[in-house]
C-alpha positions as semicolon CSV with decimal commas, in nm:
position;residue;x (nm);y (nm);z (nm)
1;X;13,178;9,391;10,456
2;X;12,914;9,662;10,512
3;X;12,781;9,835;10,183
4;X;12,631;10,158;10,247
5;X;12,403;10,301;9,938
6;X;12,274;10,664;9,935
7;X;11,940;10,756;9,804
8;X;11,702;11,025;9,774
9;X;11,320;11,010;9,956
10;X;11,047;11,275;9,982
11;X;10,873;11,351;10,274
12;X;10,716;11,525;10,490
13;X;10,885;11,827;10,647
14;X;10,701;11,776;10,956
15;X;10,780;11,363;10,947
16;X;11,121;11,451;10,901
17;X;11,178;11,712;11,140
18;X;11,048;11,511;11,416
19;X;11,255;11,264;11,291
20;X;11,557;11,470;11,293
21;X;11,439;11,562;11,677
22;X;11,430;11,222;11,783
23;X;11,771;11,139;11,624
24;X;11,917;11,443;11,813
25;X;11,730;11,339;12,167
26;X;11,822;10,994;12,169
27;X;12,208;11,091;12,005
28;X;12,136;10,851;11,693
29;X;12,174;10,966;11,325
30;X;11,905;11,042;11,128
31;X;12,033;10,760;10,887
32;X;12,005;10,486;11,216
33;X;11,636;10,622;11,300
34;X;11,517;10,575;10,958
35;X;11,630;10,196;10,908
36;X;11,483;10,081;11,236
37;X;11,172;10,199;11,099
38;X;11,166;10,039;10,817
39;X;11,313;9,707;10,941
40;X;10,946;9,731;11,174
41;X;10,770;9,772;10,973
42;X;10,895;9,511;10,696
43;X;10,920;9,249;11,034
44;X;10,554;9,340;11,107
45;X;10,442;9,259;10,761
46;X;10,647;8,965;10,775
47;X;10,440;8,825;11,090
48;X;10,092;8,664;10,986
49;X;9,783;8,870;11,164
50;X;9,560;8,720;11,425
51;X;9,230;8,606;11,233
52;X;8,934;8,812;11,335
53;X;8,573;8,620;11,346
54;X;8,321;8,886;11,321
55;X;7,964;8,822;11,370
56;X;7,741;8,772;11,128
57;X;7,421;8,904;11,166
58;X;7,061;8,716;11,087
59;X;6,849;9,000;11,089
60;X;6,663;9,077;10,782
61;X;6,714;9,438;10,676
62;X;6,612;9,690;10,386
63;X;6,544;9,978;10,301
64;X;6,232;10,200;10,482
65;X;5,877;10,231;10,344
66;X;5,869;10,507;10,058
67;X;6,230;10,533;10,003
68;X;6,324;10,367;9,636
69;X;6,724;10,242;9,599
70;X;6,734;10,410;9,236
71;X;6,682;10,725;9,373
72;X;6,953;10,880;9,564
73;X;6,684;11,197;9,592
74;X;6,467;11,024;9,840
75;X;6,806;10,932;10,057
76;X;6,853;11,278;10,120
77;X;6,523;11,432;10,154
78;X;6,514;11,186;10,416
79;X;6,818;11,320;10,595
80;X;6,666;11,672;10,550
81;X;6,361;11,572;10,742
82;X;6,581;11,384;11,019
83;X;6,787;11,697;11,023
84;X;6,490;11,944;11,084
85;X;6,314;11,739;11,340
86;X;6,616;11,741;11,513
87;X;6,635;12,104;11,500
88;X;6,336;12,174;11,580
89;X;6,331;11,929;11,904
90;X;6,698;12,124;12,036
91;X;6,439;12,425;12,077
C-alpha cells in the first residue's frame, strides 16, 4: 500500500525551475525528480567517508620580526606595504 503525503518546501526559483526543466526533458514529474534527490543524498550520508591522512608539518613557524599578535594594526599595515611594493614593481 503506497501512502503519498503532500507538503509544502521553499526554494529557490532558479533550483526549482531547473528542476521543473529536467522533469519535463527527461518526461518525469517534478514529484519523481525531487525524491531521487533526496534518497542520494540520504544514501550518501548513509555511506562512511574515506579517511583522509593529511600531513603534518614539523616546521617551526611564527609570526615575522616587528609584527605583535595583539595588534591586528600591525597585520594590516603590513599588507599595505606588501600591497604598495607590489604596485609600485607592476610599473
Amino acid at each position: 500500500m503506497l501512502i503519498c503525503m503532500r507538503t509544502t518546501i521553499q526554494m529557490d526559483p532558479h533550483l526549482l525551475k531547473a528542476a521543473k526543466k529536467y522533469a519535463a526533458e527527461h518526461r518525469r514529474t517534478l514529484t519523481s525528480v525531487i525524491e531521487d534527490a533526496i534518497r542520494e543524498v540520504l544514501a550518501r550520508a548513509k555511506s562512511p567517508r574515506p579517511s583522509i591522512n593529511l600531513p603534518i608539518s614539523k616546521v617551526g613557524g611564527g609570526f615575522q620580526p616587528g609584527i605583535d599578535p595583539r595588534r591586528m594594526a600591525d597585520f594590516y599595515e603590513l599588507e599595505d606595504l606588501e600591497y604598495v611594493e607590489r604596485w609600485r614593481g607592476s610599473r
